[in-house]
C-alpha positions as a Markdown table, in Angstrom:
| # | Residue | x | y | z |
|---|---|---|---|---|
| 1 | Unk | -5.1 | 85.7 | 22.1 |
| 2 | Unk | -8.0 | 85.6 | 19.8 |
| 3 | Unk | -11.2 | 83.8 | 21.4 |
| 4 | Unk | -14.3 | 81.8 | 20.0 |
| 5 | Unk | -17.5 | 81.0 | 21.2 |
| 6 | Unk | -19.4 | 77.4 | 20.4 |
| 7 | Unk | -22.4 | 75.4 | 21.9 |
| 8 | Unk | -19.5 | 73.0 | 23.9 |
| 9 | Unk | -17.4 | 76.3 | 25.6 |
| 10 | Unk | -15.2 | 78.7 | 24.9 |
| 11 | Unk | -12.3 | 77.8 | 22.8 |
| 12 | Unk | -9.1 | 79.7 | 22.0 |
| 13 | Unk | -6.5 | 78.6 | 20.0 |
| 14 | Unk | -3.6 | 76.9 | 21.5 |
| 15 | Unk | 0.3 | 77.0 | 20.9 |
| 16 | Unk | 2.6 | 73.5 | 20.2 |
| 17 | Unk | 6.2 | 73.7 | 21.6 |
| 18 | Unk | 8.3 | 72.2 | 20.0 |
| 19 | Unk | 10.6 | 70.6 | 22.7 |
| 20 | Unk | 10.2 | 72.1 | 25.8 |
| 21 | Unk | 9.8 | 76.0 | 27.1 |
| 22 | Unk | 13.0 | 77.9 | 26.6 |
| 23 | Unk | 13.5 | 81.1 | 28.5 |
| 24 | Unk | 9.8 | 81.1 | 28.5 |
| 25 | Unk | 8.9 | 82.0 | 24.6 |
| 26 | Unk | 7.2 | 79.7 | 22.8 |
| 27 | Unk | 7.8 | 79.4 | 19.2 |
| 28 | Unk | 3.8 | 79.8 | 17.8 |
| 29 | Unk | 2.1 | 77.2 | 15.6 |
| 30 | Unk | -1.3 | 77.0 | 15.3 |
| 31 | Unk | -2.6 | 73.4 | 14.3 |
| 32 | Unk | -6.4 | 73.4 | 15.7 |
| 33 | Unk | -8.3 | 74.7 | 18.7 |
| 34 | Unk | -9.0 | 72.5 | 21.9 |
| 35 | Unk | -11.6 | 73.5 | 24.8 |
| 36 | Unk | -10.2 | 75.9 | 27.0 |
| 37 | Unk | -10.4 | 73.7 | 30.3 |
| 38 | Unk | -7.5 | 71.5 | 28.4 |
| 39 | Unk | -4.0 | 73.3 | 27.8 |
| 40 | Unk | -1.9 | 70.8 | 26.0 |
| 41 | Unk | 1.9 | 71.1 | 25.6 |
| 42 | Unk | 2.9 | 68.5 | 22.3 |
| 43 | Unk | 6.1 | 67.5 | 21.1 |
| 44 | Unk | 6.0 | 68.3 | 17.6 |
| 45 | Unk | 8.9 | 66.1 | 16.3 |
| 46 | Unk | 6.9 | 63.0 | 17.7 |
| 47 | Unk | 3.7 | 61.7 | 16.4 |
| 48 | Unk | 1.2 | 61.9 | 18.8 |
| 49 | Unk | -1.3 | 58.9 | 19.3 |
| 50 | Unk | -4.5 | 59.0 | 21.5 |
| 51 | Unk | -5.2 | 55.4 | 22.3 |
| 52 | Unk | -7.7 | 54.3 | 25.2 |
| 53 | Unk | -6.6 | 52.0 | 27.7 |
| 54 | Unk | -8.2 | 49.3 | 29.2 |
| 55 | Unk | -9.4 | 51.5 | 32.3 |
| 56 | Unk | -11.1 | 53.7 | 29.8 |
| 57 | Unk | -8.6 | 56.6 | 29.7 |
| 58 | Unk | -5.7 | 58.4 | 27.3 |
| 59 | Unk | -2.6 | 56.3 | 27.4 |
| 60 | Unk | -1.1 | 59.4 | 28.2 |
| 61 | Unk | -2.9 | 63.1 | 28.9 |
| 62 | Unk | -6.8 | 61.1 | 29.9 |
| 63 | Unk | -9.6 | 61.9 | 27.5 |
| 64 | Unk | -9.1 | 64.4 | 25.0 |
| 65 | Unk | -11.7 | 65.8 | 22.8 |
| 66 | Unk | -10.4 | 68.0 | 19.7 |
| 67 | Unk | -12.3 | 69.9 | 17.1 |
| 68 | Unk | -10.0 | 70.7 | 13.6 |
| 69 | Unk | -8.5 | 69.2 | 11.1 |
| 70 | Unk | -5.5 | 68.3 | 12.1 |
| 71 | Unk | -6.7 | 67.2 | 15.4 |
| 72 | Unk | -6.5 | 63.9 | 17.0 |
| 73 | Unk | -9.4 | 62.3 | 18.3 |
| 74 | Unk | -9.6 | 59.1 | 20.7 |
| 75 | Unk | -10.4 | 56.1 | 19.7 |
| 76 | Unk | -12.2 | 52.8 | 21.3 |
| 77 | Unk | -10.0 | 50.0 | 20.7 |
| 78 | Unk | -11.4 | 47.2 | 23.2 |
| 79 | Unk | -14.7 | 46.3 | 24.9 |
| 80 | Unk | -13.9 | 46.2 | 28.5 |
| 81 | Unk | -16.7 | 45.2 | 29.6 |
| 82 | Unk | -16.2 | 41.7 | 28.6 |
| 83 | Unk | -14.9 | 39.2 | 30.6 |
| 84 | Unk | -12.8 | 36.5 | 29.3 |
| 85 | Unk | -13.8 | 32.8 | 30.3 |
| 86 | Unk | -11.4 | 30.7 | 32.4 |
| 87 | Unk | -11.0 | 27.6 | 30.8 |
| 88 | Unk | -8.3 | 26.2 | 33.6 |
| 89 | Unk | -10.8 | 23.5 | 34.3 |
| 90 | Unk | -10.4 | 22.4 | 30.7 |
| 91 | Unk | -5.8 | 22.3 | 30.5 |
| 92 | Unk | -3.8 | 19.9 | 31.8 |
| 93 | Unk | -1.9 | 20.3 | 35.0 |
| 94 | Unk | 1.6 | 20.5 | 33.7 |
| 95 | Unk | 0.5 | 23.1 | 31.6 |
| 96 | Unk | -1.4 | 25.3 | 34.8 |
| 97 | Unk | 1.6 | 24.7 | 37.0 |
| 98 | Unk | 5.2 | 25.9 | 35.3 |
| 99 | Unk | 7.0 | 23.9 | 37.8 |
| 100 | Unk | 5.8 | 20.4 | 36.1 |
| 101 | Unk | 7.0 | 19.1 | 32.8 |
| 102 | Unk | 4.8 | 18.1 | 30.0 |
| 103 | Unk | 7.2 | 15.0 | 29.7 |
| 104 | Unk | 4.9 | 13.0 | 32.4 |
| 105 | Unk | 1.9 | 13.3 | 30.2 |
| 106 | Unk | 3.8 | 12.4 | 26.7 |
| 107 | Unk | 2.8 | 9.0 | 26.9 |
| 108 | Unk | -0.7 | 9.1 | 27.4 |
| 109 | Unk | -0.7 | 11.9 | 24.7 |
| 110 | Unk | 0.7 | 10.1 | 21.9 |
| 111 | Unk | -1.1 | 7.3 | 22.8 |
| 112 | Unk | -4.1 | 9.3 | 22.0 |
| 113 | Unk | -2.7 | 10.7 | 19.1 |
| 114 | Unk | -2.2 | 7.2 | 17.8 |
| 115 | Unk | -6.1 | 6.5 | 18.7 |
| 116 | Unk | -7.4 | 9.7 | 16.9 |
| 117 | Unk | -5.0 | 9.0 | 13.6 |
| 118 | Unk | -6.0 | 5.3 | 13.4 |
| 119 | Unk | -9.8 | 6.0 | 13.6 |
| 120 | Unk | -9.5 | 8.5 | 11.2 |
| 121 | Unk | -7.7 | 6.4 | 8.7 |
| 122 | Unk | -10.4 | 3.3 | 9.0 |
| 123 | Unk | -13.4 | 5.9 | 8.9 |
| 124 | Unk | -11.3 | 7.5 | 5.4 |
| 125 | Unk | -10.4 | 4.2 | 4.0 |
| 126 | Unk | -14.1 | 2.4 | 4.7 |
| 127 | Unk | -15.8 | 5.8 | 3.3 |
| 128 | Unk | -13.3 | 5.7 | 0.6 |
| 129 | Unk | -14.4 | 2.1 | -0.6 |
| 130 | Unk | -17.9 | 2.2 | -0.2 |
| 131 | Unk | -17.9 | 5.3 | -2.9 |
| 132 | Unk | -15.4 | 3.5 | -5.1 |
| 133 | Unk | -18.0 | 0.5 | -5.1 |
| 134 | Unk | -20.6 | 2.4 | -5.6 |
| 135 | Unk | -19.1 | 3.9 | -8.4 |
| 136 | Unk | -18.6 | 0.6 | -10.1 |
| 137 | Unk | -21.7 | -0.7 | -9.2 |
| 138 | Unk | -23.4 | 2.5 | -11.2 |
| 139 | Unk | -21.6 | 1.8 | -14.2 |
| 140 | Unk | -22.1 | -2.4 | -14.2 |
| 141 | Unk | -24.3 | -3.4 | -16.6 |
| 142 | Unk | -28.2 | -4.1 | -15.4 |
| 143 | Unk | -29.7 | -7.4 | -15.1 |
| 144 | Unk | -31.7 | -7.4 | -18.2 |
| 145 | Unk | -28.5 | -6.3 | -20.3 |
| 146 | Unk | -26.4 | -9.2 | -18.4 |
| 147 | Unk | -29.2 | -11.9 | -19.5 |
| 148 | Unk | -28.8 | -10.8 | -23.1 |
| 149 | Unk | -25.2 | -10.7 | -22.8 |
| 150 | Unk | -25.2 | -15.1 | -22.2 |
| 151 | Unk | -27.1 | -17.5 | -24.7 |
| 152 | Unk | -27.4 | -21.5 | -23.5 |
| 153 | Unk | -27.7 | -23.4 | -26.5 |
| 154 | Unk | -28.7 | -27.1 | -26.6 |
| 155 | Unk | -26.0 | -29.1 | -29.0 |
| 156 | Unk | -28.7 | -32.0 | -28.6 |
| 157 | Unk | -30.9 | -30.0 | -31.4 |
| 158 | Unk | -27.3 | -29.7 | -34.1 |
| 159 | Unk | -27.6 | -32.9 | -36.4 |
| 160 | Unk | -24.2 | -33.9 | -37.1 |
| 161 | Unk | -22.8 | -32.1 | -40.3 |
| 162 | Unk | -25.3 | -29.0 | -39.7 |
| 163 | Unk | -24.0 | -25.2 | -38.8 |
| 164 | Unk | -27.3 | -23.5 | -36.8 |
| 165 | Unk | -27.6 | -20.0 | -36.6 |
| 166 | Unk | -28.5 | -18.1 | -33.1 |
| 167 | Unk | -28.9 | -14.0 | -32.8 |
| 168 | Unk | -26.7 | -13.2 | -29.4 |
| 169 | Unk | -25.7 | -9.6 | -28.5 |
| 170 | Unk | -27.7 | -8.5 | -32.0 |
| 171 | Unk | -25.3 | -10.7 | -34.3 |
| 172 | Unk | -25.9 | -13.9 | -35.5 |
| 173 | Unk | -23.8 | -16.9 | -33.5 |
| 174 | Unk | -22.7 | -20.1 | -35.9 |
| 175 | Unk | -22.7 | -23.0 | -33.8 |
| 176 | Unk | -21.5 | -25.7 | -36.3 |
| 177 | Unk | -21.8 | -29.9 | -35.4 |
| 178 | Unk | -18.3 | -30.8 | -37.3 |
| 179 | Unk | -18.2 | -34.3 | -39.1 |
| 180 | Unk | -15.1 | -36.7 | -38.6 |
| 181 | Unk | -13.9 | -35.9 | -41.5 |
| 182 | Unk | -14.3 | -32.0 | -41.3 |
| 183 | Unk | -12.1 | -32.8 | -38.1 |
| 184 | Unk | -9.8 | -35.1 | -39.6 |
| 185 | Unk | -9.1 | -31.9 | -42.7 |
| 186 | Unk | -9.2 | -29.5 | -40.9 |
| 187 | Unk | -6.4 | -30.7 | -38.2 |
| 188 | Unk | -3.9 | -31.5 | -41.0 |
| 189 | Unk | -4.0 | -27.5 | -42.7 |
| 190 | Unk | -1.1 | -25.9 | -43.5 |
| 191 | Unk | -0.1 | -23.5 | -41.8 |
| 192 | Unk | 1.8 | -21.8 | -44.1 |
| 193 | Unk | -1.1 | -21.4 | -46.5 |
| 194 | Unk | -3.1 | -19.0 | -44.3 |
| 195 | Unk | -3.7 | -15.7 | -44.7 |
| 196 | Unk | -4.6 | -16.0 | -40.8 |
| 197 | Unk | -2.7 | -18.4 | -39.4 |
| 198 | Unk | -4.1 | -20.1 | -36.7 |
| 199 | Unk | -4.4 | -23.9 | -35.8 |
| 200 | Unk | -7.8 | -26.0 | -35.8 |
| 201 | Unk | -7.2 | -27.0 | -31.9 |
| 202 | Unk | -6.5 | -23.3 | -30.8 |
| 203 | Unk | -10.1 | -22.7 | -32.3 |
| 204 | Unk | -12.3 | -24.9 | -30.6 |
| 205 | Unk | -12.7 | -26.6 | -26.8 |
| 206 | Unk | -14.3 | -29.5 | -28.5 |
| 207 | Unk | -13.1 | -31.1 | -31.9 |
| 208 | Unk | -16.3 | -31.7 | -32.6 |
| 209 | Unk | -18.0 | -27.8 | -32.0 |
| 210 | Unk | -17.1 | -25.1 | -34.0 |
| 211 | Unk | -18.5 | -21.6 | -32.5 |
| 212 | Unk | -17.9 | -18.4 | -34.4 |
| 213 | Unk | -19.6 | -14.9 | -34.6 |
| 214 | Unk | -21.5 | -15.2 | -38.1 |
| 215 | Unk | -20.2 | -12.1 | -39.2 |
| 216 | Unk | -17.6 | -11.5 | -42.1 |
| 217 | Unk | -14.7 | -9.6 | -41.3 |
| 218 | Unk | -14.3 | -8.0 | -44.3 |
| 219 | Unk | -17.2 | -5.9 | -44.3 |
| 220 | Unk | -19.7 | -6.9 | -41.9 |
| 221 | Unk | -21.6 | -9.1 | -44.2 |
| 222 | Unk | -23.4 | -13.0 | -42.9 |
| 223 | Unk | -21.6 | -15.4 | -44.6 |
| 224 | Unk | -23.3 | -18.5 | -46.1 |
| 225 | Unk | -22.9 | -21.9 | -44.1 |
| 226 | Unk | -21.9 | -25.1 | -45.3 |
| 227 | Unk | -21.0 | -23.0 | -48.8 |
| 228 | Unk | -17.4 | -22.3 | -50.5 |
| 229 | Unk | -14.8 | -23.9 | -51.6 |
| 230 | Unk | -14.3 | -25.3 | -48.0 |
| 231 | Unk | -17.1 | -26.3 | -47.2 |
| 232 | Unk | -17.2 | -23.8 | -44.5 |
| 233 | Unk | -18.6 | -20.3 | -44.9 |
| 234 | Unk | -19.0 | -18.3 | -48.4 |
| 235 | Unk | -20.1 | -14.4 | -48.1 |
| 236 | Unk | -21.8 | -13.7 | -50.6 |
| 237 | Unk | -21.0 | -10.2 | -50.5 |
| 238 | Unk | -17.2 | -9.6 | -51.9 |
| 239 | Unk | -16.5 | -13.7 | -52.1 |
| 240 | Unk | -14.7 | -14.7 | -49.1 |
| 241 | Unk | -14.4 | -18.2 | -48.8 |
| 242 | Unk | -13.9 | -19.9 | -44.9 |
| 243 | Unk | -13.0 | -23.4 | -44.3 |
| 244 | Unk | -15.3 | -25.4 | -41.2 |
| 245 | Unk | -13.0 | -24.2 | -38.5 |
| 246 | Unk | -13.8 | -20.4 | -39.2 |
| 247 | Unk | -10.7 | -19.4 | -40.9 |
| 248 | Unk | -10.0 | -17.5 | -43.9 |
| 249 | Unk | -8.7 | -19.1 | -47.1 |
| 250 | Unk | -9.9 | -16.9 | -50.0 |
| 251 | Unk | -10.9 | -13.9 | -51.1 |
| 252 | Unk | -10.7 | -10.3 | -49.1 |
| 253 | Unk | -11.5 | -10.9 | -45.8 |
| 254 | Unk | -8.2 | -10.3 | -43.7 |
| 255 | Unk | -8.7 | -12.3 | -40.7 |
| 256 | Unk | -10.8 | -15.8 | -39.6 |
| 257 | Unk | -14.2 | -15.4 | -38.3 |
| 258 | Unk | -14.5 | -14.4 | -34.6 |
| 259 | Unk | -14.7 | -16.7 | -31.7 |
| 260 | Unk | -16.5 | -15.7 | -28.7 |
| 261 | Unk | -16.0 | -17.2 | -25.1 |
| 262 | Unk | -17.9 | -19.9 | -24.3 |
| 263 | Unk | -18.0 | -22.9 | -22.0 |
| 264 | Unk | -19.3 | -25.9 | -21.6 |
| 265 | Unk | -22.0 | -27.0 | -18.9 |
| 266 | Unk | -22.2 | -30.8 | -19.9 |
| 267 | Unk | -21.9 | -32.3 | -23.4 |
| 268 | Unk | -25.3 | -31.1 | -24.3 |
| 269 | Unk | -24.8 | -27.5 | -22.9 |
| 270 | Unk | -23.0 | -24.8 | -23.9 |
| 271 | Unk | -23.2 | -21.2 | -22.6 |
| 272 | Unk | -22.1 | -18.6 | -24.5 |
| 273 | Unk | -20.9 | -15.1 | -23.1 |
């Protein structure tokens, strides 16, 4: 055989078998070189693997070092100079010992279970609202809006007979002091007859009080109080005529004026908003 010299040794090539030595030829086949102090007889219908174990040699011929390629090389799979920590202290009994069943422990298990699950669910749920209200709280309107949003007016100040005009949420608000006999007319309306139909009583709290939103709803125009053929509201705009409860009775408006909420403190008060 043909011989080579290198810094590690003296290396010469090498044969593979391919089972086993059979009346001792060897059928040649030269697939890298190896040092000459390791002779290595491979089985070449099975894949060889050089894996080191966990004392730190081959799994099967020790530690092999090869040098072609086609050679194998071994490779460090696992530290072994770590050592795992015991955590027996930590485990149950019945898990330690085989002989015991997990069955004596159940109770107290699910019982903690139980514990865990229900804490969770009152931490989620209390987490859960305080977002949701904080939420709604960032979308509520401010303090300063909220005082524009309400007008108190003083029904002591209306003469009897007189519509007054107040600017709430940037429209103006008629606050009309009806007459008996505005009362009296407008109670006995037909029906029928309206474009809008809607009864005197379903329009006010007190007979006497008529509230509205000053605003025509035709097109947006401030009708004209104690004017018309009703002697209700005129706009002056395109001619629609309102009776004294607010509703339409001529011209193109398509619905009776708008009536805001409003309640009454006493019989001199009413907050509207």
């Amino acid at each position: 055989m043909m011989s080579f010299a290198s810094r590690s040794g003296t290396i010469t090539p090498y044969l593979q078998a391919t089972n086993n030595v059979v009346a001792g030829q060897l059928k040649p086949l030269i697939t890298g070189v190896v040092l000459k102090s390791e002779k290595l007889l491979l089985d070449a219908k099975k894949p060889f693997l050089c894996r080191e174990s966990l004392s730190g040699q081959s799994a099967k011929t020790g530690l092999t070092v090869t040098s072609s390629l086609s050679g194998r090389s071994c490779v460090r799979f696992s530290h072994t100079d770590i050592k795992v920590p015991d955590f027996s202290d930590y485990r149950r009994e019945d898990v330690l010992d085989p002989k015991k069943t997990s069955q004596n422990s159940a109770d107290a298990r699910r019982a903690f279970s139980y514990l865990l699950t229900g804490s969770t669910l009152v931490v989620g749920i209390y987490a859960a609202k305080t977002v949701v209200l904080q939420f709604v709280t960032s979308m509520s309107a401010s303090a300063d809006v909220l005082a524009m949003s309400k007008i108190e007016v003083k029904l002591s100040d209306i003469p009897e007979g007189k519509n007054m005009t107040f600017k709430w949420r940037g429209k103006p608000l008629f606050v009309r002091h009806r007459t008996a006999q505005e009362i009296e007319a407008e109670a006995h309306v037909n029906l029928a007859e309206l474009r809008d139909p809607q009864h005197d009583k379903d329009r006010v709290q007190k007979p006497s009080w008529v509230i509205v939103i000053g605003v025509c709803t035709h097109l947006g125009c401030v009708p004209i109080a104690n004017a018309g053929d009703y002697g209700g509201y005129y706009c002056p705009c395109h001619g629609s005529h309102y009776d004294a409860s607010g509703r339409i009775r001529r011209g193109p408006a398509p619905t009776n004026l708008e009536v805001p909420y409003y309640e009454f403190l006493d019989d001199n008060t009413v907050v509207v908003g």
